[in-house]
PAVO-410487 format. One record per atom (N, C-alpha, C, O): residue in three letters; x, y, z. Coordinates in steps of 0.05 Angstrom, whole numbers, plus 5000, padded with zeros to 4 digits. Example, Ala and Ser with C-alpha at 12.3 -4.5 7.8 and 13.67 -1.06 7.14 Angstrom:
BEGIN
ALA526448865156;ALA524649105156;ALA526449345156;ALA528549345169;SER525749555142;SER527349795143;SER525850015157;SER526850235161;
***
This chain:
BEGIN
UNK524350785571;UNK523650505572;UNK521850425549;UNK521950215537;UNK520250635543;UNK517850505520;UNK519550485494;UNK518950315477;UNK522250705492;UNK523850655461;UNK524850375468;UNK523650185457;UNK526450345480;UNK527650125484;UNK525449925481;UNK525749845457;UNK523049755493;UNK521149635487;UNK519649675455;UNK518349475447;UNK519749855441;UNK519649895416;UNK521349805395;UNK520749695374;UNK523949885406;UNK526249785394;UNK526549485393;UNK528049395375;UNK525449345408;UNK525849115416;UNK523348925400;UNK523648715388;UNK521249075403;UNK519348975385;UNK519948965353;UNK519248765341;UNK520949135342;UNK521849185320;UNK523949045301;UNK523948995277;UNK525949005327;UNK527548775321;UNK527148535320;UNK528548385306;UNK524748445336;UNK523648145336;UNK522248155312;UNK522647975296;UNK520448355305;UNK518348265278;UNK520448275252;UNK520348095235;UNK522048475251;UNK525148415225;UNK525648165237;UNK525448015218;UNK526248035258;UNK527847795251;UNK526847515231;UNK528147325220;UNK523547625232;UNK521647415210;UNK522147425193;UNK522547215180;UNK522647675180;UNK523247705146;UNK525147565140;UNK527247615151;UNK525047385122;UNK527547225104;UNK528447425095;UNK526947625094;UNK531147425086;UNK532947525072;UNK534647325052;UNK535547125063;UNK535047335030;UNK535347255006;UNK538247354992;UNK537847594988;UNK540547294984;UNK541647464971;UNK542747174945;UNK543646954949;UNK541847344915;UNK541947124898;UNK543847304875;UNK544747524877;UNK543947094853;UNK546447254837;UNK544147274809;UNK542247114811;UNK544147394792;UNK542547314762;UNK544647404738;UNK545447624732;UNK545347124726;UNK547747194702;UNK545847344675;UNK544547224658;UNK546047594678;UNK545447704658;UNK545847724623;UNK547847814611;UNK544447664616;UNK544047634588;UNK545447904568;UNK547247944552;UNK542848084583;UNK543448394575;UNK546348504585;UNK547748614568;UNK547348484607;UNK549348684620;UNK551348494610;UNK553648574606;UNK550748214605;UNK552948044599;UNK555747964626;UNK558047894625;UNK553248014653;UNK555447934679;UNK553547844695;UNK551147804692;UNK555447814721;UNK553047704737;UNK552948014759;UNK554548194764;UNK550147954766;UNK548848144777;UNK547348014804;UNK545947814803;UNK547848174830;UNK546848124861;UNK544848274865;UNK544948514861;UNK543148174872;UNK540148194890;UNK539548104917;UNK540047874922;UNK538348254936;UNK537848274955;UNK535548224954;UNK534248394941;UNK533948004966;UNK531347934968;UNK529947954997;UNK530647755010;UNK528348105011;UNK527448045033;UNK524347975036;UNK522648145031;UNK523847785041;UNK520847665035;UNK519647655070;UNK520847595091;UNK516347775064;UNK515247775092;UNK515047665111;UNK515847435107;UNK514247705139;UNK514347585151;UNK511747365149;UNK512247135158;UNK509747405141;UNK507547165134;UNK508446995111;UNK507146795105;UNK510347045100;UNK510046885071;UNK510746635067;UNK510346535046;UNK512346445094;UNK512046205094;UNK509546135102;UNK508146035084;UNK508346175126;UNK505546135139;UNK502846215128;UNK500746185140;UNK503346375097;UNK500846485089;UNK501546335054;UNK502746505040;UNK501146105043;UNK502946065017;UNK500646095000;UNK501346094977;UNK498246135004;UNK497246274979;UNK496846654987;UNK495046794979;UNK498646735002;UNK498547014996;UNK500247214975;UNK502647244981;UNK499547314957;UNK500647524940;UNK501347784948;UNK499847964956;UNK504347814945;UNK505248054954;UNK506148274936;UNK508148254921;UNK504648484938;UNK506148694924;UNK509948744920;UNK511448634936;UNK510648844909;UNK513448864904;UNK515849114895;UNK516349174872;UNK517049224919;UNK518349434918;UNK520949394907;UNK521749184917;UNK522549494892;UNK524649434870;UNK525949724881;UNK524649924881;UNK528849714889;UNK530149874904;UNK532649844883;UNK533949644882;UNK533150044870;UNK535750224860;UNK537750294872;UNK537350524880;UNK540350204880;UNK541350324900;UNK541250154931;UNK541750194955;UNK540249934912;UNK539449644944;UNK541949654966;UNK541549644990;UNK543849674959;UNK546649744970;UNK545749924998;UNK545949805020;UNK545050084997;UNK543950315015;UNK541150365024;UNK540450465045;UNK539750295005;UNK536050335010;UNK535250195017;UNK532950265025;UNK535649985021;UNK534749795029;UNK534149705065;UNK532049685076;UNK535349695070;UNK535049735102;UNK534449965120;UNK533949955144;UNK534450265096;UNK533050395114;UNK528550435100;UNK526650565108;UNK528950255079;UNK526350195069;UNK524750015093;UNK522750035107;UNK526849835090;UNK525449505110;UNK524949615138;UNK522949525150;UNK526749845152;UNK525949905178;UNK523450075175;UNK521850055194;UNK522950205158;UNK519950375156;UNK517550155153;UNK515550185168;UNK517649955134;UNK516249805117;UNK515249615153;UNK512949565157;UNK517049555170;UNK517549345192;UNK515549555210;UNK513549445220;UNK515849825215;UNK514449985236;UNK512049985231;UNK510549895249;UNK510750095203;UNK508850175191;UNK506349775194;UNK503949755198;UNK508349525189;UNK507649355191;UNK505849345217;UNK503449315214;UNK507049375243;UNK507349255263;UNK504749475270;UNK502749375280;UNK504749725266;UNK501749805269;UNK499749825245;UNK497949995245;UNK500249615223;UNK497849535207;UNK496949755187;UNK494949775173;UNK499149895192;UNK498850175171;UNK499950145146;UNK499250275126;UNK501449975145;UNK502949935110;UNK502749545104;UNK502849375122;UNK502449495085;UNK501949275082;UNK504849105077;UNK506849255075;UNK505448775075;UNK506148665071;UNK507748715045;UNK506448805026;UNK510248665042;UNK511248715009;UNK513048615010;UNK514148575032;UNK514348524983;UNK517648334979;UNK519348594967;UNK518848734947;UNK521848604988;UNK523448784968;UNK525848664960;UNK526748444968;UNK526948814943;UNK528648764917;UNK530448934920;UNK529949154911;UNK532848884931;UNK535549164933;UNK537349014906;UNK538648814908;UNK537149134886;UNK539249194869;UNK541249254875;UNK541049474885;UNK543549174875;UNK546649224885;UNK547549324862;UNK547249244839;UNK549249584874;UNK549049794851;UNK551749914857;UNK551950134846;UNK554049834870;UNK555150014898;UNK557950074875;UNK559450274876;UNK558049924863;UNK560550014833;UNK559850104812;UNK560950284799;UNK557749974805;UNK555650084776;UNK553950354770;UNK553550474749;UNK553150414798;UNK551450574800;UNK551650854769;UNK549650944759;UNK553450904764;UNK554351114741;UNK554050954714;UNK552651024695;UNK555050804715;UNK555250614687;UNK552050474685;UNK551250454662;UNK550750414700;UNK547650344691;UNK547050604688;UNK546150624665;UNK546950794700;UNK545450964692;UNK546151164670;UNK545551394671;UNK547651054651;UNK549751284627;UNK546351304614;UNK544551134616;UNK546251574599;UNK544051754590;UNK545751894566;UNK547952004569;UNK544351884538;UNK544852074513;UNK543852284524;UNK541652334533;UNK547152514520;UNK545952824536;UNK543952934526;UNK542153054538;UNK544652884495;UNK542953014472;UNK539952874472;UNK538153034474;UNK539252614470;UNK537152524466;UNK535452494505;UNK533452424517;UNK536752544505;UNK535352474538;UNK534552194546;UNK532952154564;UNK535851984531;UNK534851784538;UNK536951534554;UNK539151624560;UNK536451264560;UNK539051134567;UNK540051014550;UNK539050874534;UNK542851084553;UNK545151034529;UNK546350834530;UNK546550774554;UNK547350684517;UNK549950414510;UNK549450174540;UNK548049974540;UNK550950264562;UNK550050074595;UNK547950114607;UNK546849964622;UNK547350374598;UNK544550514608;UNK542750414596;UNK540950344611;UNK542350364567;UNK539550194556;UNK540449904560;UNK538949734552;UNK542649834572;UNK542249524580;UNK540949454602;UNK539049304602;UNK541849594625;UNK541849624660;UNK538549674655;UNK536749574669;UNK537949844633;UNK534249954632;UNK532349644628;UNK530449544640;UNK534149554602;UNK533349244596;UNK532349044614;UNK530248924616;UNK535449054630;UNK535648764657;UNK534048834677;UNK533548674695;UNK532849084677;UNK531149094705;UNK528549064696;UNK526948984713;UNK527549104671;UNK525049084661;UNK523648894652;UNK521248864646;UNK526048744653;UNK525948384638;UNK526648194650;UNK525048034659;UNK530348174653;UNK530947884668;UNK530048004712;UNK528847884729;UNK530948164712;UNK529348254742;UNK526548194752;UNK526248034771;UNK524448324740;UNK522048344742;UNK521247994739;UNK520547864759;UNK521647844711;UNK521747674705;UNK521747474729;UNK519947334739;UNK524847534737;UNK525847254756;UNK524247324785;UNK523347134798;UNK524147454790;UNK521947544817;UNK518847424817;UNK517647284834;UNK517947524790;UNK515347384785;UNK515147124788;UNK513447014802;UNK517346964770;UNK516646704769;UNK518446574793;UNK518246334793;UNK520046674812;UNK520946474836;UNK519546564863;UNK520146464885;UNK517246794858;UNK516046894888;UNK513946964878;UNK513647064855;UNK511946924898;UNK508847044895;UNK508547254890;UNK508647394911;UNK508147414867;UNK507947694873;UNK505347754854;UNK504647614834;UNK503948044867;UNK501248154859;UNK502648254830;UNK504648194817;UNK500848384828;UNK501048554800;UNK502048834804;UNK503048974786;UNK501548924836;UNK503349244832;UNK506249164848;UNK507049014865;UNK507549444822;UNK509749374830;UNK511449764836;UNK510249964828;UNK513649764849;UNK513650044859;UNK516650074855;UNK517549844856;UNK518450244852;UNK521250274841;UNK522150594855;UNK521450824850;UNK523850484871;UNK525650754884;UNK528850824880;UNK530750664875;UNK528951054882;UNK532351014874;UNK532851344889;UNK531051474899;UNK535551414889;UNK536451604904;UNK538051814877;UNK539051684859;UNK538152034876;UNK539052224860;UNK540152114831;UNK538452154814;UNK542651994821;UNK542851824790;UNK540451644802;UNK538451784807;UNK540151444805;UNK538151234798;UNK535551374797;UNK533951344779;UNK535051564822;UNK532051714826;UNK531151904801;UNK529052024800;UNK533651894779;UNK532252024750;UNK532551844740;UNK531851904717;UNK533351554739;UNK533451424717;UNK531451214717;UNK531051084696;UNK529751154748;UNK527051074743;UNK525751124728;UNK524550964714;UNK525851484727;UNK523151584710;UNK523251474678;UNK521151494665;UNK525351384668;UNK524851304650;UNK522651074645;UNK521451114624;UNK522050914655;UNK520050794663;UNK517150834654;UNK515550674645;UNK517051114659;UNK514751254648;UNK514351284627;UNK512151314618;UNK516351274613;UNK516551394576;UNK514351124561;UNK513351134539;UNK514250934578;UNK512750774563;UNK509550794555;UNK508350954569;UNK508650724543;UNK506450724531;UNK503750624568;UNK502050774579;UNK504750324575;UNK504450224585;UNK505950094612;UNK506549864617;UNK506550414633;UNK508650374647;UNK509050104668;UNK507350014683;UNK511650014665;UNK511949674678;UNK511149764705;UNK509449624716;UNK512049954717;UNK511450024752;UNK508550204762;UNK507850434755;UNK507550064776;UNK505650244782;UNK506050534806;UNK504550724810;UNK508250464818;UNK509250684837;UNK511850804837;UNK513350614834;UNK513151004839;UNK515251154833;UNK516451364850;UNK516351604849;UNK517751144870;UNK519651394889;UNK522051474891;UNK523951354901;UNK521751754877;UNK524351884866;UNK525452024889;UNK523852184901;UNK527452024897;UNK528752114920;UNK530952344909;UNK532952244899;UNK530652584909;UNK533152774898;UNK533452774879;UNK535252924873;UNK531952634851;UNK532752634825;UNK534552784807;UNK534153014800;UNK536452654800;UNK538252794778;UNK536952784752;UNK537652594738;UNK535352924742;UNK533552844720;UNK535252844700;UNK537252984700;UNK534452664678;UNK535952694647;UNK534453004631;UNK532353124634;UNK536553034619;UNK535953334596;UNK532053224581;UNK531453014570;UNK530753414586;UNK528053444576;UNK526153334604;UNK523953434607;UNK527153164620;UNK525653014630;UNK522653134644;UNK520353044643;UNK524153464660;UNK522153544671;UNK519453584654;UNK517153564665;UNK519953654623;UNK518253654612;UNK515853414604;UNK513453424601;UNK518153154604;UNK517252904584;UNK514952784613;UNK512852664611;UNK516052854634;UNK514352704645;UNK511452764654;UNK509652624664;UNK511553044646;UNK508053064654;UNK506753044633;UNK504452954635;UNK507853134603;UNK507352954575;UNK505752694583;UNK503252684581;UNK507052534590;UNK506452274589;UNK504152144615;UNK502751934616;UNK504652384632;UNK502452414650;UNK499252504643;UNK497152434654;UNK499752674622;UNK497452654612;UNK497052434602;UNK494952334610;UNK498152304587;UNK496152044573;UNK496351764590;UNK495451544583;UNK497951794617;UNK496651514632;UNK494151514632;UNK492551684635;UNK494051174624;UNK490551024627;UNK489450884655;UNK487350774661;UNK491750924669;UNK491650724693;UNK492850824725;UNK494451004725;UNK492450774735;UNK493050914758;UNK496250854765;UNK497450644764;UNK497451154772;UNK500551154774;UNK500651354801;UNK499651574801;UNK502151234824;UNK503051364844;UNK506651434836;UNK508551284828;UNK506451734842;UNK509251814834;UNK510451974859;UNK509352194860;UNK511051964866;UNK513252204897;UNK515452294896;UNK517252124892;UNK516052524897;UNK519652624885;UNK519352784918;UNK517252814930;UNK521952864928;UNK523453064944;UNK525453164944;UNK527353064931;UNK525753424958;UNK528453544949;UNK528853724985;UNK527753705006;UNK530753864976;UNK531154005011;UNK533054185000;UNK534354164980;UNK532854445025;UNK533654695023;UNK536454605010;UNK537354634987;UNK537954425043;UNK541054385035;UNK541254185011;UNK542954005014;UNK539554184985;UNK539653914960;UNK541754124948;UNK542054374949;UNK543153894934;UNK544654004913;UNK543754224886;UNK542254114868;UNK544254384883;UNK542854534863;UNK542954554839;UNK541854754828;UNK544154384826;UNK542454294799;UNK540754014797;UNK539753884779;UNK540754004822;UNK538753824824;UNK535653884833;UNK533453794825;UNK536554114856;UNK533454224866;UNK532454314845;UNK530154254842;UNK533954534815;UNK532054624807;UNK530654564790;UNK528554684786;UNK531454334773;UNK529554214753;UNK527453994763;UNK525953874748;UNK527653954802;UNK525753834806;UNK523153994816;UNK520853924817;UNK524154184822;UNK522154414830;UNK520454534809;UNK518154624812;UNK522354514780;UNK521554534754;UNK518854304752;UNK516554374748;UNK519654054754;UNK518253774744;UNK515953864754;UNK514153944740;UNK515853874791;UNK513753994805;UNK511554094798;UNK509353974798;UNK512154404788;UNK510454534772;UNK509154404751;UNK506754354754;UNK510554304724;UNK509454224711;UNK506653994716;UNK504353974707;UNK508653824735;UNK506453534747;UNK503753674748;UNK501853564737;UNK503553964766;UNK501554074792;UNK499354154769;UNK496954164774;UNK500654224737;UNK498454394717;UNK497154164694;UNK495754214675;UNK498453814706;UNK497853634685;UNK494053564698;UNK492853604719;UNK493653504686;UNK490153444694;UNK489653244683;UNK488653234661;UNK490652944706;UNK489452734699;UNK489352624732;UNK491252604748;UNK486352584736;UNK485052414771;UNK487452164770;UNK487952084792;UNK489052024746;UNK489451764745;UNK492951764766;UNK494251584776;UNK493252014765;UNK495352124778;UNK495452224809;UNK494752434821;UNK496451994818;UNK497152054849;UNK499952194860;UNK501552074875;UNK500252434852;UNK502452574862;UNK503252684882;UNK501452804893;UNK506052684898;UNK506452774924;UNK509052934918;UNK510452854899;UNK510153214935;UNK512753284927;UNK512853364961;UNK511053424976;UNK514953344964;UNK516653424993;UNK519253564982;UNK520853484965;UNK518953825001;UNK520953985008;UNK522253995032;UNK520854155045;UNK524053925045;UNK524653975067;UNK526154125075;UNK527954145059;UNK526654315100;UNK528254415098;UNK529654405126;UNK529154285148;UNK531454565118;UNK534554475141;UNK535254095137;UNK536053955156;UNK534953995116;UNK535353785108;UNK537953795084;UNK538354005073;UNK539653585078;UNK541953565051;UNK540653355043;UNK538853225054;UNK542253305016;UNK541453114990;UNK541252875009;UNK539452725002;UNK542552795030;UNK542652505045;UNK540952485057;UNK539352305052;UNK540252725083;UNK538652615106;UNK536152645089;UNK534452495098;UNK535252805067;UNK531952745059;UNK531852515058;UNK529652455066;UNK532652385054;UNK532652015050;UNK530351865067;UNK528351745060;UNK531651925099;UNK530551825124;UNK527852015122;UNK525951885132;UNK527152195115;UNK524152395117;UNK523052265099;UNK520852155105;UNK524152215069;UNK522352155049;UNK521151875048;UNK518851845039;UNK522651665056;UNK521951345060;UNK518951305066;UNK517351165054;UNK518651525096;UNK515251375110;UNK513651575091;UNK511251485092;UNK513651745079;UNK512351995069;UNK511151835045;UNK508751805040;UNK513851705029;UNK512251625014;UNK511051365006;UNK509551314987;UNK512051205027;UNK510650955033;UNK507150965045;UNK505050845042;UNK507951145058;UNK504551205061;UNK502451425040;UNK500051465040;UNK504551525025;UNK502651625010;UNK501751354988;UNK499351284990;UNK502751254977;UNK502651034967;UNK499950814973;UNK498050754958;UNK500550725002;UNK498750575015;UNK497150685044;UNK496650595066;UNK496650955028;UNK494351055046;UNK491250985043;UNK489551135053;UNK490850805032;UNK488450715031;UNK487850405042;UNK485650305048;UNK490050305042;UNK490350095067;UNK489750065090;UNK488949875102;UNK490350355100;UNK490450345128;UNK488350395136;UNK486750535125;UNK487950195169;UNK484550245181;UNK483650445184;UNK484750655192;UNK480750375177;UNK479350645186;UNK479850785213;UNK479150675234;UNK480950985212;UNK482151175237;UNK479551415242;UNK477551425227;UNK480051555261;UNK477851785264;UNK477551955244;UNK475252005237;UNK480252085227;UNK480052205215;UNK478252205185;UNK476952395175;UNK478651905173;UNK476451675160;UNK474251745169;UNK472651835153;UNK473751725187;UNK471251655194;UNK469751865198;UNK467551865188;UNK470952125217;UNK468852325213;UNK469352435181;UNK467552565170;UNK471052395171;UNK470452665143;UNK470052535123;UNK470552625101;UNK469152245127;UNK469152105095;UNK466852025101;UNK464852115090;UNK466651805125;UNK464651745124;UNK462251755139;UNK460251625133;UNK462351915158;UNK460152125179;UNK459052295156;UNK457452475162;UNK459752265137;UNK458852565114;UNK456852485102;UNK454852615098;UNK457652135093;UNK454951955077;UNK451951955089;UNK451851995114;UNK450651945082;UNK446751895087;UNK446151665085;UNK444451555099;UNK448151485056;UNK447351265046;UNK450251095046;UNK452151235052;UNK450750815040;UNK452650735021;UNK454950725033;UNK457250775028;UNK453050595061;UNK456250535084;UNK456450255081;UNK458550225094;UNK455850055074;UNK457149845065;UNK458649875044;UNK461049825046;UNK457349985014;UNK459049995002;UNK462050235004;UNK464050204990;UNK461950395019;UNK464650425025;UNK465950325031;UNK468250375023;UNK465450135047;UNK467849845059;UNK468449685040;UNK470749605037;UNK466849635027;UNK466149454992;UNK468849524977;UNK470849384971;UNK468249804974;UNK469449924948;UNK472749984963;UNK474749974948;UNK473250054994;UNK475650084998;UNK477549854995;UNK479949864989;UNK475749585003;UNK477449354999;UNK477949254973;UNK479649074971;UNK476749324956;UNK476149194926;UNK478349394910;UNK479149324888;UNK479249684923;UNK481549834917;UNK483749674924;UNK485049604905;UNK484449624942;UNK486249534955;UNK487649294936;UNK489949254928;UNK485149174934;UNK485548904918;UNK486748964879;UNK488348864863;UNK485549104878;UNK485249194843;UNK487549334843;UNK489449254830;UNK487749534855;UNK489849754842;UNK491949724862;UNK493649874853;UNK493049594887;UNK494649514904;UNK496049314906;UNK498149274919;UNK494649164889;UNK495248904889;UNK494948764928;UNK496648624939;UNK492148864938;UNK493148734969;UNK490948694966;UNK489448844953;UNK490148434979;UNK487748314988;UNK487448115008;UNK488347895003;UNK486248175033;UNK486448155055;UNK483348165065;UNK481748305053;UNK482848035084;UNK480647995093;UNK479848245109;UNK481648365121;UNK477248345110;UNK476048615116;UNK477148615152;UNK477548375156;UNK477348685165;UNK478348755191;UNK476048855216;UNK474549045213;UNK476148705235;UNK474448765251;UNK473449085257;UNK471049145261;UNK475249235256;UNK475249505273;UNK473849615234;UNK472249785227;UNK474849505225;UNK473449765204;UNK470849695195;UNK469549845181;UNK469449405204;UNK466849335209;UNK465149535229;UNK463149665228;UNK467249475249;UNK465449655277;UNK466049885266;UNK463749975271;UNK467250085253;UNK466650285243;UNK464650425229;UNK463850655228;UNK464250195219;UNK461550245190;UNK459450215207;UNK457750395206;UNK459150025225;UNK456949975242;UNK455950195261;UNK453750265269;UNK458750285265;UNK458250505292;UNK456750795276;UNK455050945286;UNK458050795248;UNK456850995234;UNK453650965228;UNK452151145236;UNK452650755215;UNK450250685221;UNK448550725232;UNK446350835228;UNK449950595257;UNK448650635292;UNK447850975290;UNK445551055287;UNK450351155294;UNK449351395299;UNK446751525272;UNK444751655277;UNK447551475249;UNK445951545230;UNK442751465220;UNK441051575205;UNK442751165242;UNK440651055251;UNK439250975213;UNK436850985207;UNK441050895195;UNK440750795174;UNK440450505175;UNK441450385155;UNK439350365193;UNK439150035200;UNK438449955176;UNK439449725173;UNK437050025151;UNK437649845127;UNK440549705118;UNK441149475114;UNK442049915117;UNK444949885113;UNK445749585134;UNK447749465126;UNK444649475155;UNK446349335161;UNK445948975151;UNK447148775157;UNK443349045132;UNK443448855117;UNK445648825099;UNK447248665108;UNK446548945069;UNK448348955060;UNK451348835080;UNK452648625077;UNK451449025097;UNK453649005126;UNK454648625127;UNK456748495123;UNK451848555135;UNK451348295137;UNK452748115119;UNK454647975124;UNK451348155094;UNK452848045067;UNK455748005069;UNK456847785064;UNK457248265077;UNK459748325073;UNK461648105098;UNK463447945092;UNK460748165124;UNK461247925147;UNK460847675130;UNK462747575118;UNK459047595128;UNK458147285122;UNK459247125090;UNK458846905080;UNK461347445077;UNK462647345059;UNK465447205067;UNK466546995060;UNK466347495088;UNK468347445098;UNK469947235118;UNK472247145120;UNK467047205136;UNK467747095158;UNK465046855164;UNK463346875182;UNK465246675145;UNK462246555138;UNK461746405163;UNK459346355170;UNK463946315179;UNK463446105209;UNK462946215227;UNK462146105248;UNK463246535222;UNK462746715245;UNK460746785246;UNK459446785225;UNK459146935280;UNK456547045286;UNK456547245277;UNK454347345282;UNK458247405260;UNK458547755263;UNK455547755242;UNK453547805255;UNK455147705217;UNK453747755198;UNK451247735204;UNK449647895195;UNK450047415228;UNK446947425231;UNK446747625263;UNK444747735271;UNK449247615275;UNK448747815292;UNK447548185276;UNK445648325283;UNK448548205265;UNK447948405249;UNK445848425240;UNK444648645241;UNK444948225229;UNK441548235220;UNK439248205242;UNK436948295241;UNK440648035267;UNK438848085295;UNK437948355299;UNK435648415299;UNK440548575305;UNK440348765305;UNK439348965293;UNK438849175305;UNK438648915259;UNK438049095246;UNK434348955235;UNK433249015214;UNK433448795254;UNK430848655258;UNK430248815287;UNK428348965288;UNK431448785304;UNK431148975334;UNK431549245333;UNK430549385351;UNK432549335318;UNK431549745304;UNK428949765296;UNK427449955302;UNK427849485277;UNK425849545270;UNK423249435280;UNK421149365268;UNK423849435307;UNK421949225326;UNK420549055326;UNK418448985338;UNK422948925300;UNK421048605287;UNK422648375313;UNK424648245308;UNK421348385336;UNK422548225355;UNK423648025357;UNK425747965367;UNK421347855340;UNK421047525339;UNK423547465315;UNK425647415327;UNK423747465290;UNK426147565273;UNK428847555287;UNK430347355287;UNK429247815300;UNK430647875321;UNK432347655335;UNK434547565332;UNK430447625352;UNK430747375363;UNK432447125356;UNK434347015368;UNK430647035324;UNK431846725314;UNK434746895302;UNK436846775302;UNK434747035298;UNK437047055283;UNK439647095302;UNK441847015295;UNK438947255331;UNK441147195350;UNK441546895360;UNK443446815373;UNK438946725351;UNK440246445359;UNK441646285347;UNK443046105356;UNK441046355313;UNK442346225295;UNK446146315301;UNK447846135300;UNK446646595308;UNK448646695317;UNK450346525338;UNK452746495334;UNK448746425364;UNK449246335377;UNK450446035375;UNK451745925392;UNK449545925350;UNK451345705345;UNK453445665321;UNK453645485305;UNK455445985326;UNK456446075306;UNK459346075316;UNK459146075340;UNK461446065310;UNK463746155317;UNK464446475334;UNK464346705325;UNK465046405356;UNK465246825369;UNK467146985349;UNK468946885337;UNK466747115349;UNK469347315335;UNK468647635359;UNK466847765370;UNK471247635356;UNK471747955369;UNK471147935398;UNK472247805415;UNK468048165400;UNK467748145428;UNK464347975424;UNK462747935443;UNK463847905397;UNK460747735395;UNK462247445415;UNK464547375411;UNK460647315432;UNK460647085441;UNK457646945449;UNK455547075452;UNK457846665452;UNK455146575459;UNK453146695487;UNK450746665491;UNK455346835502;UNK453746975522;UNK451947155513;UNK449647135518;UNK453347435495;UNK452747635486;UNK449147535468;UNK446947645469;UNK449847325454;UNK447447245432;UNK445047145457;UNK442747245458;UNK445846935476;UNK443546855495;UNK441547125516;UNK439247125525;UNK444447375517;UNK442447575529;UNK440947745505;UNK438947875510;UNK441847735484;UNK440347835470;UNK438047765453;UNK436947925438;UNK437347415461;UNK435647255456;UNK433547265473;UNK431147235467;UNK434747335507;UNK432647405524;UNK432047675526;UNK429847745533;UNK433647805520;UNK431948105512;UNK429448165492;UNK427348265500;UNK429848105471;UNK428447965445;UNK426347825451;UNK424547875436;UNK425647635470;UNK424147525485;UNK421647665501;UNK419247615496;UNK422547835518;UNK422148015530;UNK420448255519;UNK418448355529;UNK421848335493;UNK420148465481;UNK417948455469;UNK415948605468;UNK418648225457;UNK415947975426;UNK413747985454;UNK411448055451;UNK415147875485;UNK411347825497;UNK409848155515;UNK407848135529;UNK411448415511;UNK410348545517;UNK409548705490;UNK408648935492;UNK409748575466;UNK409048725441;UNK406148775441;UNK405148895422;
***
């Protein structure tokens, strides 16, 4: 009963997402070319929100089993909001991706197909939909090596790169940790392969692997999956959530695991961890989103036990940026005036609270008993 009720939920929140399918007469390829557009479920009801943007190789096929991960991961607040882009590829797929054997690079349809995705693609997305500044590019065995070209640039157009089975071009395993050393900017990259993968494919990615594992740059967020009792197809379905969350693992709320080993560890500089996680999010994610109740009470709860009540000044700041109509921020300072058994303080500040908007579980009850507590204390001081 609970799949079926899951199932059901799942299907209602996909039914929000628009779906889009548009044509773009290509300049470069000199034809017309189909796109698959699926835009979020907030993105009519949220019109100044900016969405990151996943660009699918192989849209023909990846695409719907992307949107069902992207739709789960949604629905428990673990992966963020994003517009994807299925490239229809389902005749071309060989001919965009033609490669000089000798030069390793894309050849004659291949440096066009490289062109139209880097230019009239990217381009027409930007200027007819909201989109952030990161952008992320997946493809399956030919397309999943012909991403990596991508990288060869100075100043790579994608900031994320999920290579599924890669058929790499001649040199590639080499060129790409080359070029890994001299990224300036932060690049999430993820490749997989499996026992049952085809084998000239596993072994030059197992090759890349190595090389990636001995490149030494922090700017590099690398992930590799092996699976096994898996073929070149079913890794597909393993690799999707693997590497969508490696990606946007810093999105997701503070969970226990967060919390005891990141930030139960701190002494100091529990606001600014909340600070700095959202200000990631924003900068190098392109997601920005208002700070979240539960990872407030997180910071707080950490506090609480660490009994660092300075911190919930800062704390304060951070509420009263976010949530300026709400009590959360002078409630916070009540509280961190009542640690320090400045009563009276205390006090005005749960009343100023009290004619504040409730949020969560703060309400005007909660502020009046803690006004008479506060009370209570100031005349037995």
């Amino acid at each position: 009963m609970k799949k079926i009720y899951l199932l059901i939920l799942l299907v209602s929140f996909s039914a929000f997402s628009q779906k889009k399918i548009i044509e773009i007469n290509s300049v470069k390829l000199h034809e017309k070319r189909t796109l698959s557009i699926v835009l979020p479920p907030s993105y009519e009801t949220n019109p100044d929100k900016k969405y990151p943007v996943l660009y699918l190789l192989d849209g023909d096929y990846l695409l719907e089993p992307f949107q069902g991960a992207l739709n789960y991961g949604m629905y428990w607040d673990d992966l963020p909001e994003v517009i994807l882009v299925g490239i229809h590829q389902d005749q071309t797929r060989y001919d965009d991706c033609t490669v000089d054997e000798i030069q390793g690079i894309p050849f004659e349809k291949g440096a066009q197909f490289f062109e139209f995705i880097g230019t009239e693609v990217v381009n027409h997305v930007d200027e007819k939909f909201r989109t952030s500044s990161f952008r992320i590019i997946a493809g399956h065995d030919t397309t999943a090596g012909f991403l990596n070209f991508y990288l060869y640039k100075e100043n790579p157009l994608f900031n994320a790169y999920i290579s599924l089975s890669p058929e790499l071009a001649p040199k590639m395993e080499m060129r790409i940790p080359e070029q890994f050393s001299k990224i300036k900017s932060p690049i999430f990259y993820y490749q997989s392969s499996a026992d049952g993968d085809i084998k000239n494919i596993k072994e030059p990615v197992e090759k890349l692997d190595q090389n990636i594992k001995i490149t030494e740059n922090k700017l590099i967020n690398y992930k590799y999956n092996f699976f096994k009792n898996s073929t070149h197809y079913s890794l597909v379905l393993y690799s999707i959530p693997n590497a969508l969350y490696q990606i946007f693992e810093a999105y997701k709320p503070i969970n226990s695991a967060e919390f005891n080993d990141k930030i139960m560890t701190l002494e100091t500089g529990f606001a600014d961890y909340l600070s700095q996680k959202y200000e990631y999010m924003d900068k190098t994610l392109g997601i920005k989103i208002p700070m979240r109740m539960n990872d407030f009470k997180a910071i707080e709860t950490a506090i609480m036990k660490k009994q660092a009540y300075d911190e919930l000044e800062p704390l304060a700041v951070i509420a009263n940026t976010d949530y300026p109509q709400a009590m959360l921020g002078e409630y916070l300072m009540g509280v961190m005036y009542e640690k320090r058994s400045d009563f009276k303080r205390a006090g005005k500040r749960y009343q100023v609270a009290s004619q504040m908007e409730p949020i969560d579980n703060l309400n005007k009850d909660v502020m009046y008993e803690k006004m008479e507590e506060m009370n209570t204390l100031s005349a037995k001081k």
